[in-house]
MIZANU-140289 format. One record per atom (N, C-alpha, C): y, x, z. Coordinates in pm, whole numbers, padded with zeros to 5 digits, always signed. Example, Ala and Ser with C-alpha at 12.3 -4.5 7.8 and 13.67 -1.06 7.14 Angstrom:
// MIZANU-140289
-00569+01319+00780/-00450+01230+00780/-00330+01320+00780/-00225+01285+00708/-00106+01367+00714/+00003+01290+00787/
END
This chain:
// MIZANU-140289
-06726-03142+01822/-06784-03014+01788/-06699-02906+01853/-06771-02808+01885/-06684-02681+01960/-06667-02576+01923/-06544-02506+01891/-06523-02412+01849/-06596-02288+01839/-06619-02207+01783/-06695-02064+01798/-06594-02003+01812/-06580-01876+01879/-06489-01785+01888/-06563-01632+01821/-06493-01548+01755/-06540-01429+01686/-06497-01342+01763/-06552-01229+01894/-06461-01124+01964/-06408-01084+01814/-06321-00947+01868/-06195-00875+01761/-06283-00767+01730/-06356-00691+01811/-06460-00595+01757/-06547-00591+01690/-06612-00737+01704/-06702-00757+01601/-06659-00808+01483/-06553-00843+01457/-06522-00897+01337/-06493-00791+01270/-06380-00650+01364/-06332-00515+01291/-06489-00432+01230/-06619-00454+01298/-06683-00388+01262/-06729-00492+01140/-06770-00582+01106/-06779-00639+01034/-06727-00633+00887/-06588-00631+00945/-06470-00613+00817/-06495-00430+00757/-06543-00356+00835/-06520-00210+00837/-06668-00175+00730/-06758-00271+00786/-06907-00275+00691/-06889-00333+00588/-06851-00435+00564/-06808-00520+00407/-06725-00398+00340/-06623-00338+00400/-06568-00248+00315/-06618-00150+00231/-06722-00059+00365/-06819+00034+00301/-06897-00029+00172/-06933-00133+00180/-06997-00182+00090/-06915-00165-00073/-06838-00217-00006/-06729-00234-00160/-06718-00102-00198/-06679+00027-00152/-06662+00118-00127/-06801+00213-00224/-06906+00159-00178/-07010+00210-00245/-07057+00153-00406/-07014+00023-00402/-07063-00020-00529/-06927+00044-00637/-06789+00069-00609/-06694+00069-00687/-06712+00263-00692/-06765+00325-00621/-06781+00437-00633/-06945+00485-00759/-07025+00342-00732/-07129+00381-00814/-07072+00345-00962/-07040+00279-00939/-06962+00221-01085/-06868+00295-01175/-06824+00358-01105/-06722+00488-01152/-06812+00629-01193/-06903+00667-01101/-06988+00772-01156/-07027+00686-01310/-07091+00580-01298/-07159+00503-01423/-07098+00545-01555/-06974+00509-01528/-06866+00439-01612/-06819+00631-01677/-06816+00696-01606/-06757+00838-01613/-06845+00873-01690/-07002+00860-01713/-07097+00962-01775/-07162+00861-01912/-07147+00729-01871/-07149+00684-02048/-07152+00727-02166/-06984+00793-02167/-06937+00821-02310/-06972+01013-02328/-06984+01079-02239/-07051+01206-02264/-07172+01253-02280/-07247+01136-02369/-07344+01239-02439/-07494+01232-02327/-07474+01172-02230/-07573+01185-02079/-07615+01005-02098/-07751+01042-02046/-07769+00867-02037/-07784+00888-01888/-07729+00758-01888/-07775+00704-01736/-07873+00616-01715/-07983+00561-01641/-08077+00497-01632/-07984+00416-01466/-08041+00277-01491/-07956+00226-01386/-08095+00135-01329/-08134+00124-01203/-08235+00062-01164/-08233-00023-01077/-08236-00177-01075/-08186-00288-01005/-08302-00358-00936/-08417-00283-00939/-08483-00339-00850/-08548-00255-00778/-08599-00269-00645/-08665-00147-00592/-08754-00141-00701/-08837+00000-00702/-08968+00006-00759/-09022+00146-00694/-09162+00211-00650/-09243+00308-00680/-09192+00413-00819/-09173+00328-00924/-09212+00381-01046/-09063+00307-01127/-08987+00450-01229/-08870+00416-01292/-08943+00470-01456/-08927+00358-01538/-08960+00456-01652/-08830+00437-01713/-08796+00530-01760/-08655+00595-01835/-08690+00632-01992/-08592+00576-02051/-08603+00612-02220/-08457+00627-02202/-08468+00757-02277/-08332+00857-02240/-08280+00907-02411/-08356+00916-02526/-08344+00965-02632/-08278+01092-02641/-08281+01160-02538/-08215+01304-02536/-08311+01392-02614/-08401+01365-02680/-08474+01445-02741/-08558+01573-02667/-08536+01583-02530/-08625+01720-02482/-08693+01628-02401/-08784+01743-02354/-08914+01732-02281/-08875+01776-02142/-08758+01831-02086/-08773+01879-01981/-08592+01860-01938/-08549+01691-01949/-08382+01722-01928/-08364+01740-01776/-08259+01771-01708/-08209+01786-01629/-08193+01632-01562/-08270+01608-01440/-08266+01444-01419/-08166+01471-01238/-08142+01375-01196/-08016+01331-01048/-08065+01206-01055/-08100+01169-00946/-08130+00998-00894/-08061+01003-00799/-08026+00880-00765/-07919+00857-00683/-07989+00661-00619/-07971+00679-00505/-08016+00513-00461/-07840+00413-00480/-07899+00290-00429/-07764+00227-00434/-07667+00198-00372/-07603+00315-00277/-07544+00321-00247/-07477+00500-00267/-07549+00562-00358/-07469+00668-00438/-07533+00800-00330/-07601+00804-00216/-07665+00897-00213/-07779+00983-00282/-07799+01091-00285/-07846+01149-00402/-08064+01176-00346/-08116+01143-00417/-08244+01107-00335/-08356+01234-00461/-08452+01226-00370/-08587+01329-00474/-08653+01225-00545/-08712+01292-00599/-08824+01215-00738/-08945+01250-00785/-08989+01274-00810/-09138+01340-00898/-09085+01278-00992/-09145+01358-01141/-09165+01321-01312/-09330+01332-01329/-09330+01215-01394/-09481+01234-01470/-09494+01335-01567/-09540+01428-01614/-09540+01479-01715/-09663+01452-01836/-09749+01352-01788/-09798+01310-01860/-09761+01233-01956/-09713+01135-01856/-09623+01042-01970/-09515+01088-02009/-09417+01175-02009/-09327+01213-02070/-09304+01260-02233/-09223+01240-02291/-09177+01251-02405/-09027+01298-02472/-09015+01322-02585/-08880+01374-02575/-08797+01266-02555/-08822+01107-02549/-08713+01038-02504/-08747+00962-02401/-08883+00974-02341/-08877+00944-02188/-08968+00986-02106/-08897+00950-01965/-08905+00993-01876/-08987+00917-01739/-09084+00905-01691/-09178+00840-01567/-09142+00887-01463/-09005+00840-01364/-08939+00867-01251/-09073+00826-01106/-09112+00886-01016/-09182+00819-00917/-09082+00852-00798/-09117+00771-00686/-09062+00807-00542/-09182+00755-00425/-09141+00828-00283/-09247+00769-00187/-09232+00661-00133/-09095+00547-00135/-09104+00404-00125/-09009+00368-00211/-09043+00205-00235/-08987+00123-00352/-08804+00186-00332/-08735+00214-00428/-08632+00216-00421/-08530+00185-00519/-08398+00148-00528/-08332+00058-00634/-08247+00187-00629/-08145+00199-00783/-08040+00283-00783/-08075+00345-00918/-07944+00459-00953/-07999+00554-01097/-08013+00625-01090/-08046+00678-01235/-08092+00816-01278/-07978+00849-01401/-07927+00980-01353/-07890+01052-01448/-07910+01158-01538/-07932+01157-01641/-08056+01240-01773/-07939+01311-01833/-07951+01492-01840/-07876+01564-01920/-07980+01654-01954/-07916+01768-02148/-08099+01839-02134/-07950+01966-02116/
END
């Protein structure tokens, strides 16, 4: 059997992308982890979807919402306001997308 050889560039870019990665999940995790205990729900969404429905129990009709995809950039949304209620919320977007939502009123 014969060896493969890895050039040095592609492996540095390689190693440089795995990082980002890490980089993004330990940064989403920390926003997460930071807004828990103050009173804010976070909605966390692990699969792509069109459509996020959020039960937030914040009691208003109109909280202050931040979506974010998964890698912690901050993205738009539409709210249903049909379906809405004082503890939830019908997140839409224009393609399937995974990541959270953060709910303050």
């Amino acid at each position: 059997m014969e060896a493969v050889s890895i050039n040095q560039p592609f492996l540095t870019f390689m190693t440089s992308a795995l990082q980002n990665i890490i980089d993004a999940v330990n940064h989403n995790a920390d926003i997460l982890e930071k807004h828990c205990l103050e009173g804010i729900c976070v909605h966390q969404q692990t699969s792509p979807s069109l459509v996020w429905p959020v039960k937030h129990c914040l009691g208003s009709l109109r909280p202050l919402i931040e979506t974010y995809d998964s890698s912690g950039n901050k993205i738009g949304h539409g709210v249903n306001r049909q379906t809405q209620t004082l503890d939830f919320a019908e997140l839409s977007f224009m393609v399937p997308i995974a990541g959270y939502a953060i709910l303050r009123f």
